[in-house]
One Martini backbone bead per residue (centre of mass of N, CA, C, O) as a GRO file, in nm:
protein
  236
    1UNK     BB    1  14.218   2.913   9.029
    2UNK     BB    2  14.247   3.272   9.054
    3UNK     BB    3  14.461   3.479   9.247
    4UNK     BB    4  14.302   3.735   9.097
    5UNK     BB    5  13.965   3.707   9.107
    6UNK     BB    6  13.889   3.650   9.410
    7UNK     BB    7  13.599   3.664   9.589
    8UNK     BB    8  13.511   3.728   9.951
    9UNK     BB    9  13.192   3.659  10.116
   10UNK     BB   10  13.120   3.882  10.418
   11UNK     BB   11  12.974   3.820  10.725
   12UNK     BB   12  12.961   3.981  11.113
   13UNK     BB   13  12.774   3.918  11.411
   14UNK     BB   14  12.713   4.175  11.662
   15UNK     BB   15  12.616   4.017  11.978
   16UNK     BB   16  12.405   4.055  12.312
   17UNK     BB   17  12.162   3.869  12.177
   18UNK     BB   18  11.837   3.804  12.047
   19UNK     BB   19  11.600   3.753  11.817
   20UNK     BB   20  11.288   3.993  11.809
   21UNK     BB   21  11.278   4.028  11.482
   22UNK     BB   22  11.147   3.934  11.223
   23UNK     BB   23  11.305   3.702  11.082
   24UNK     BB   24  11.511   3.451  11.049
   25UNK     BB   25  11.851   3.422  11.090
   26UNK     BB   26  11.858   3.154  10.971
   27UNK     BB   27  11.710   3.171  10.715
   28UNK     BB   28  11.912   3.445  10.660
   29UNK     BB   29  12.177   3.273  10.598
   30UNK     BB   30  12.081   3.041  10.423
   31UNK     BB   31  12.063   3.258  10.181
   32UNK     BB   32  12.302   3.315  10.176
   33UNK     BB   33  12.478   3.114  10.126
   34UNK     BB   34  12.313   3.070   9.837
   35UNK     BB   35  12.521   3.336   9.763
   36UNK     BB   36  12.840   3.332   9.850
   37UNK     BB   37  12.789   3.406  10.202
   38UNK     BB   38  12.927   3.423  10.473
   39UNK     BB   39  12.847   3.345  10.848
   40UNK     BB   40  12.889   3.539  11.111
   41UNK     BB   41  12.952   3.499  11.460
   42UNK     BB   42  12.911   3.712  11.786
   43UNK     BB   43  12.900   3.703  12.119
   44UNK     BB   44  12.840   3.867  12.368
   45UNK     BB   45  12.887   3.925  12.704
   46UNK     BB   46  12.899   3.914  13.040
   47UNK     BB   47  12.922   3.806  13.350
   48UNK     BB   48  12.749   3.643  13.267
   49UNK     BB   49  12.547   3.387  13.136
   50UNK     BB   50  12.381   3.293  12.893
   51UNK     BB   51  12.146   3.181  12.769
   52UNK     BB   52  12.076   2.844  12.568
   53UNK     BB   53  11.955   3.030  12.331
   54UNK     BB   54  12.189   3.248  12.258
   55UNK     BB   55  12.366   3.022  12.160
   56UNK     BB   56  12.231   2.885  11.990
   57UNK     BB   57  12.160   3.110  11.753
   58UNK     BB   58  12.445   3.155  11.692
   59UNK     BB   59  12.527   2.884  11.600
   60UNK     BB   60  12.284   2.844  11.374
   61UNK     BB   61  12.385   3.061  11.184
   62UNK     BB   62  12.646   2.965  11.126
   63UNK     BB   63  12.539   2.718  11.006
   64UNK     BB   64  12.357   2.844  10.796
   65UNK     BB   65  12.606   3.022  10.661
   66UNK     BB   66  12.897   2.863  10.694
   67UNK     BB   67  13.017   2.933  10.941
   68UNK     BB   68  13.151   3.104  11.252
   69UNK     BB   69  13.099   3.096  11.637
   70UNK     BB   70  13.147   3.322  11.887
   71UNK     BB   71  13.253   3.412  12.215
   72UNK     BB   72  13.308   3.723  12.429
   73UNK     BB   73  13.443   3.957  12.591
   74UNK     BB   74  13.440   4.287  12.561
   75UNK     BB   75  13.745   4.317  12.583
   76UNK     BB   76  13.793   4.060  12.352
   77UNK     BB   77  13.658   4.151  12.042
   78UNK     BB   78  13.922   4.294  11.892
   79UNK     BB   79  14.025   4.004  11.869
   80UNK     BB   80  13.825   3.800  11.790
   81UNK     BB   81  13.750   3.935  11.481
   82UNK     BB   82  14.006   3.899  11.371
   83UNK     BB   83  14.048   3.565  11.426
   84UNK     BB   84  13.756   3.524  11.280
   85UNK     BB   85  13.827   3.671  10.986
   86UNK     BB   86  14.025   3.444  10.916
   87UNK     BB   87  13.905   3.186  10.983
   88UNK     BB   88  13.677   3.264  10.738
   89UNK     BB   89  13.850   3.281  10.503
   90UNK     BB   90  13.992   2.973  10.528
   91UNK     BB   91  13.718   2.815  10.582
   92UNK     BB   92  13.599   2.916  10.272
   93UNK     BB   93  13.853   2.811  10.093
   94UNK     BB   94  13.814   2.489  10.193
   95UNK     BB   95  13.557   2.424  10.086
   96UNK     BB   96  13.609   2.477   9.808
   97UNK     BB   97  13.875   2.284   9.778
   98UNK     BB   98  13.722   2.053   9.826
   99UNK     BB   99  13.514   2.060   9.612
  100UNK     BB  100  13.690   2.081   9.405
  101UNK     BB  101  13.827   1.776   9.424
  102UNK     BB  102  13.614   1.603   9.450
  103UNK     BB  103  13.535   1.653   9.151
  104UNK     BB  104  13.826   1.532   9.055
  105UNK     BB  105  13.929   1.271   9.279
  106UNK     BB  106  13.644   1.168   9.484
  107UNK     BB  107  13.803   1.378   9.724
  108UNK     BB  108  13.861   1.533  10.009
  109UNK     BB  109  14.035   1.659  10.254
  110UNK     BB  110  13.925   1.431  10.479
  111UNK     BB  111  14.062   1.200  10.298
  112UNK     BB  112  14.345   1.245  10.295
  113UNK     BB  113  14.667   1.250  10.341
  114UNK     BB  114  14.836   1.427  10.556
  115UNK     BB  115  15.010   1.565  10.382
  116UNK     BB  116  14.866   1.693  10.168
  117UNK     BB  117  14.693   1.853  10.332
  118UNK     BB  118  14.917   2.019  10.465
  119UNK     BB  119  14.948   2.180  10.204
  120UNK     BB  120  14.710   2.289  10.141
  121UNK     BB  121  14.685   2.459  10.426
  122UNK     BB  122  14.927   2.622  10.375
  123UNK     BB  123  14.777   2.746  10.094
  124UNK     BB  124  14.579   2.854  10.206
  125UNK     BB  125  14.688   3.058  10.414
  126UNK     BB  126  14.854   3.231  10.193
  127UNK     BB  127  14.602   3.307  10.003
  128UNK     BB  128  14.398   3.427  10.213
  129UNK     BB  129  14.569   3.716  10.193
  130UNK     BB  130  14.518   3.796   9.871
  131UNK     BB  131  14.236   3.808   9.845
  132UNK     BB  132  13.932   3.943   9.784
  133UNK     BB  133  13.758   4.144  10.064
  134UNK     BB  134  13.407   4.116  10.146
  135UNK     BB  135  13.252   4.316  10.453
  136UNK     BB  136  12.999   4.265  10.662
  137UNK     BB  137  12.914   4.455  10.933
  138UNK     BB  138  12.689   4.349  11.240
  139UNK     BB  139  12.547   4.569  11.445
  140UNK     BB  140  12.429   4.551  11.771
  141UNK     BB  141  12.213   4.867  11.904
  142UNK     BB  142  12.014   4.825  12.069
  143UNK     BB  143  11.996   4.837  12.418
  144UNK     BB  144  12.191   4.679  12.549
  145UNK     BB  145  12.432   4.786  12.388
  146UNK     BB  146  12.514   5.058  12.542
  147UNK     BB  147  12.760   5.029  12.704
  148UNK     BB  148  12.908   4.851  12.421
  149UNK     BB  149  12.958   5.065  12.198
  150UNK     BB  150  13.232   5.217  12.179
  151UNK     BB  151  13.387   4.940  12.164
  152UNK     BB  152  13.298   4.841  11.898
  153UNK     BB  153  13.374   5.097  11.744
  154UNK     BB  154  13.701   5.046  11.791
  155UNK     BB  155  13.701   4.764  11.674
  156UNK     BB  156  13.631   4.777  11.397
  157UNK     BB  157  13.845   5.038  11.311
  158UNK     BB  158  14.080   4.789  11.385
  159UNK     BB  159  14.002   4.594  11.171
  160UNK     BB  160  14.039   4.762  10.937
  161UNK     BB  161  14.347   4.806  11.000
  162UNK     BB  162  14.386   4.505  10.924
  163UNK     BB  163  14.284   4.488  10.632
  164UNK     BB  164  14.509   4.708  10.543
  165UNK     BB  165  14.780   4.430  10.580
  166UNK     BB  166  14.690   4.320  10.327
  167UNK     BB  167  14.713   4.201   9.989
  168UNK     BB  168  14.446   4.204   9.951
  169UNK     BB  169  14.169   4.334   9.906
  170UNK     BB  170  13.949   4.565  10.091
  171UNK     BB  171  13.579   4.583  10.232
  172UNK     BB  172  13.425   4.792  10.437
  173UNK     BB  173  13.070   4.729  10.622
  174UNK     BB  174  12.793   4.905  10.796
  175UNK     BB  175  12.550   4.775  10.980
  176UNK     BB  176  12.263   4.890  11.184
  177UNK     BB  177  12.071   4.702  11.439
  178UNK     BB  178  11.832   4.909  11.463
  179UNK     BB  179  11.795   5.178  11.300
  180UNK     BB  180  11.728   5.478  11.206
  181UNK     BB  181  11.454   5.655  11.197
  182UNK     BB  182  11.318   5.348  11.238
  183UNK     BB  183  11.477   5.159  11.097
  184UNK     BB  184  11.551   4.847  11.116
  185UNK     BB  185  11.795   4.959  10.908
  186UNK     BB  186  12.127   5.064  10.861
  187UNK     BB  187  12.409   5.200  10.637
  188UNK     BB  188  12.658   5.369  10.800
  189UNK     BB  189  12.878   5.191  10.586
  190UNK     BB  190  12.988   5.183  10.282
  191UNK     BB  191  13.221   5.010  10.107
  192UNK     BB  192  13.530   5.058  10.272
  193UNK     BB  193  13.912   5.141  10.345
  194UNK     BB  194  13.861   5.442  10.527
  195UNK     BB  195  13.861   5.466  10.851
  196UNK     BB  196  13.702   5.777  10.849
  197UNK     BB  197  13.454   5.693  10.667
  198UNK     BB  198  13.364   5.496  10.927
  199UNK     BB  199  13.383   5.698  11.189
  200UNK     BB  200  13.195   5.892  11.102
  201UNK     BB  201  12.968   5.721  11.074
  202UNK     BB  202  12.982   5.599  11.393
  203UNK     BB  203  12.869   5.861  11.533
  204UNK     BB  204  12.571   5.750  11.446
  205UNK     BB  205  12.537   5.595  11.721
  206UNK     BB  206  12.257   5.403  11.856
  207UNK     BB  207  12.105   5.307  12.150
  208UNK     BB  208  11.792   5.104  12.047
  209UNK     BB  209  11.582   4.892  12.103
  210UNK     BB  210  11.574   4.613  11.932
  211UNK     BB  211  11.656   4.264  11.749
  212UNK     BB  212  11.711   4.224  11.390
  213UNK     BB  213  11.855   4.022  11.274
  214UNK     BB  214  11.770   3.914  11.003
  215UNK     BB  215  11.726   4.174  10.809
  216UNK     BB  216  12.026   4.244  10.837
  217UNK     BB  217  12.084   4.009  10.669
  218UNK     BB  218  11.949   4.095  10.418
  219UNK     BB  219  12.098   4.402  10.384
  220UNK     BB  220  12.369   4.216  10.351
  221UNK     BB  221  12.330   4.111  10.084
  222UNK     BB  222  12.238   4.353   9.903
  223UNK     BB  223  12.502   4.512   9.923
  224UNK     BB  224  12.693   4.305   9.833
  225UNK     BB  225  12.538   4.261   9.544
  226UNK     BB  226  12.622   4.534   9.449
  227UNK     BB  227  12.912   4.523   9.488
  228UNK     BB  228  12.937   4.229   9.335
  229UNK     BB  229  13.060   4.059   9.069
  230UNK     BB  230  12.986   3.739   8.970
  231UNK     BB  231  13.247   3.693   8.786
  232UNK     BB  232  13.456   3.740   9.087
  233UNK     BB  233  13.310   3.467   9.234
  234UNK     BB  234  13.315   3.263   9.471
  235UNK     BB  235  13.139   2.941   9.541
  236UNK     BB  236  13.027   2.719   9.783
   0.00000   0.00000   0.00000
């Protein structure tokens, strides 16, 4: 493992309801995760409490893709995406790390004795800070997301000036669904760390119709892919 060469690929679903329209994004995490990238959700709550189909999906999604699932009240959002951004980063470090111990002494880290894992643990969160991390947030526009929408516009620019304060390189892109003029999706700022042409692409941002979560996550794979060279990529 190369602490020079590692790219992260991570993307982070934030919504505040069920997905309603188009591919099942249980399935659509699924592909992301066979294609090296991490899938993590953040559902926002309100004052009531969710029905047990929201969180089950919620949890669903992060486990077909490999990630982390969390709730949170709209206060708390951009605490919880910074603390889950980092979450998402060593626990796909551990994930690889483990992966490739197996294949060498025939044990991962869950079987270690512990002085040794929390060694490999200590060196894990140290490198995560280091590696290079492509990341694209999927914002859920929906009509629900009304009154929710410039919190979260406030939240993705502050994750943003928070990863720009890592030492491995960052790239943030953010995609909202449904889209633009009728589609499904649209990509609103592709990959950048330019905190102002992020906040410039978010100025379009209207809450308005379903929940398209499964394509978002298909159109977040694409993007991905494009800006990702292979030969730069840890695969889990």
């Amino acid at each position: 493992m190369n602490e020079n060469t590692g790219i992260i690929k991570q993307m982070l679903i934030v919504t505040d309801g069920r997905s309603n329209i188009g591919v099942s994004p249980v399935e659509a995490a699924a592909k992301a995760k066979s294609m090296g990238i991490t899938v993590s959700a953040i559902g926002i709550i309100d004052n009531d409490l969710k029905g047990e189909e929201d969180v089950l999906e919620i949890e669903a999604i992060a486990k077909a893709g490999g990630g982390l699932s969390d709730y949170c009240y709209l206060d708390n959002l951009g605490v919880t995406m910074q603390a889950m951004t980092q979450k998402t980063v060593n626990y796909t470090l551990e994930c690889i790390v483990s992966k490739q111990l197996k294949s060498l002494i025939g044990k991962d880290m869950t079987n270690m004795e512990p002085e040794s894992r929390m060694k490999i643990i200590e060196f894990i969160e140290n490198y995560g800070d280091r590696v290079d991390l492509l990341y694209v947030i999927l914002l859920d526009t929906s009509k629900s997301m009304m009154s929710k929408l410039e919190t979260a516009k406030k939240c993705i620019a502050d994750l943003l000036e928070a990863l720009n304060n890592r030492k491995g390189t960052s790239k943030l892109a953010l995609i909202s669904y449904p889209g633009e003029n009728g589609n499904i999706t649209s990509v609103i700022s592709d990959f950048t760390n330019e905190v102002s042409v992020l906040k410039e692409g978010m100025k379009r941002l209207k809450a308005k119709g379903g929940t398209p979560t499964g394509p978002a996550i298909e159109a977040a794979i694409d993007l991905i892919l494009e800006q990702s060279s292979p030969a730069r990529v840890y695969y889990v």
